[in-house]
N, C-alpha and C positions, 0 to 999 in steps of 0.2 A: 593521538587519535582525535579525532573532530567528531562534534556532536551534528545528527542528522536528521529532521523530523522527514519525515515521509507521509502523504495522504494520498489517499486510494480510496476511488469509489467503483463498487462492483456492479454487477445487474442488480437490479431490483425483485427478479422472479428465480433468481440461483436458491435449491436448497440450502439446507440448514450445512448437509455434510460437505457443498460445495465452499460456502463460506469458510467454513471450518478447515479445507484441505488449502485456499487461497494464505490465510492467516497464519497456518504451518509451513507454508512454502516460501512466503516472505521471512519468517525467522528462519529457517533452516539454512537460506540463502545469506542471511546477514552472519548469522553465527560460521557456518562453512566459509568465508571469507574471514575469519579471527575477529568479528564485531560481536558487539553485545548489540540486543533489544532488552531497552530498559525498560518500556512502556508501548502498552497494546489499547489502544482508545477505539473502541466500537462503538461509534454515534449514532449508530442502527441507519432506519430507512429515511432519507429527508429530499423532498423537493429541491429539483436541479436550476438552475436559474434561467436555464433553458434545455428545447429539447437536444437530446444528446443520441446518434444512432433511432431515431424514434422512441427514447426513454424520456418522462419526464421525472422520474423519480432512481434514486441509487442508495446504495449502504454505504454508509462512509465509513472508514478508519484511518485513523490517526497512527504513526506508531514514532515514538523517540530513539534511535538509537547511536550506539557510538563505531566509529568505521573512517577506512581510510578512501579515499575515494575511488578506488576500484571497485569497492562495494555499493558506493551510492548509482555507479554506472553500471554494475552487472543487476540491479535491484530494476532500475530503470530500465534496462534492455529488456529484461522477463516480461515487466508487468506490460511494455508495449505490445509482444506478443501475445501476451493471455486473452484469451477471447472472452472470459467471463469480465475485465477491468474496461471500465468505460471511461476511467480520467486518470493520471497519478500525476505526482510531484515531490522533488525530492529538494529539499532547502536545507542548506546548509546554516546551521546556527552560529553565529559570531557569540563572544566571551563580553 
């Protein structure tokens, strides 16, 4: 299995329980594919470097996990379609 950091920034005005259902939906989708999430890094609200859809600002998270890459492409296919994600990126970590 190969290790997988993935960052996702969401809206900036999504409630608490929105955030909250984004964050279960990404692990549920890593683990339902036979990966772990090792680690869930929520860097809260941070200025965009530029605007984005009319946002200047988004919630970042970070998360580490381990997957084969059908998972990093099904992880990547969702959050394009989620209309609450305004960026992601899935990098592959080298040993």
């Amino acid at each position: 299995m190969a290790q997988y950091e993935l960052m996702y920034i969401l809206k900036p005005d999504l409630a608490e329980e929105a955030q909250q259902a984004a964050f279960e939906k990404v692990q549920q989708t890593v683990e339902g594919a036979g990966g772990t999430v090792e680690k869930t890094d929520k860097w809260g609200r941070r200025k965009l470097s530029y605007e984005i859809n009319d946002y200047s600002e988004g919630f970042y998270v970070v998360v580490n996990f381990q997957g084969d890459g059908a998972i990093s492409n099904e992880i990547t296919r969702l959050l394009n379609i989620n209309e609450d994600v305004i960026r992601s990126i899935v990098i592959r970590l080298d040993d």
